[in-house]
N, C-alpha and C positions, 0 to 999 in steps of 0.2 A: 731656344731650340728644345730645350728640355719642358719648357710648358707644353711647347706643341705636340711633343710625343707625349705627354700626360694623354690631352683632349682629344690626339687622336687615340690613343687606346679606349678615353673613355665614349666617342663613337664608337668603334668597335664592339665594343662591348652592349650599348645602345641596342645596336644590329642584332644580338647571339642574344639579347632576351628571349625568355616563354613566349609562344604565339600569341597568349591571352592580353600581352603588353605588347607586343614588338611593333616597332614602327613597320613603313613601308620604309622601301630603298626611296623614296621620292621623301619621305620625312626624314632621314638619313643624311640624304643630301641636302636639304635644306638646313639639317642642325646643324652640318659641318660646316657650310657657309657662314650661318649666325657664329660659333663659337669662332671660326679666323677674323669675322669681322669685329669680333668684342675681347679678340686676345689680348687687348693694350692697356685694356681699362683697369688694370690693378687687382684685378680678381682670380680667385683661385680657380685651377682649370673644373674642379665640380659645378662650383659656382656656378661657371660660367655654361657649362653643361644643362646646369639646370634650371637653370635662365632658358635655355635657348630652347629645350623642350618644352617647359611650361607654355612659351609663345607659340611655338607649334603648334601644341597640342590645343590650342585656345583659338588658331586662325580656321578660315571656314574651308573645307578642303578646295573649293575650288577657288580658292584663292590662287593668284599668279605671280603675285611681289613676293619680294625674298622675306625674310623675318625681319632685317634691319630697316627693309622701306615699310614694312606693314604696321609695325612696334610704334613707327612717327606720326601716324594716324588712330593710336589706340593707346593714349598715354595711361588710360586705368589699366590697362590689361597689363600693359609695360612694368609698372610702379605693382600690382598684384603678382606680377613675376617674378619683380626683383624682390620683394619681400619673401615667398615662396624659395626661392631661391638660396636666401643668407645673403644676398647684391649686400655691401658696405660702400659706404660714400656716396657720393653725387647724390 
């Protein structure tokens, strides 16, 4: 529980950047999707934050897969993320 309130703060916060960063609410929601589906994997709730925005930030907007179906079809992007990130293991 306590990871989730990290990640969710650290969307939260995501949201309340500078306009010159800030996502949309549609990138928002998509990062909060990718970080509950990658809450298990051992990593720290930034980590996994910034994991999930790198892949955002990397898909093409009009993209319609979530980040976790997208990531399966772009293992450089995925592996360029998780490096970017600090990802440990796997």
């Amino acid at each position: 529980m306590q990871w989730m309130t990290g990640a969710l703060v650290a969307v939260i916060a995501l949201a309340a950047m500078p306009a010159t960063a800030q996502q949309t609410s549609d990138d928002v929601k998509w990062i909060a999707a990718c970080v509950s589906d990658n809450k298990d994997e051992g990593q720290a709730a930034p980590v996994v934050l910034a994991y999930c925005t790198c892949m955002n930030n990397k898909m093409p907007s009009t993209e319609t897969r979530s980040i976790t179906q997208w990531e399966k079809s772009n293992p450089r992007t995925m592996e360029a993320c998780s490096r970017e990130a600090g990802w440990t293991g796997k």
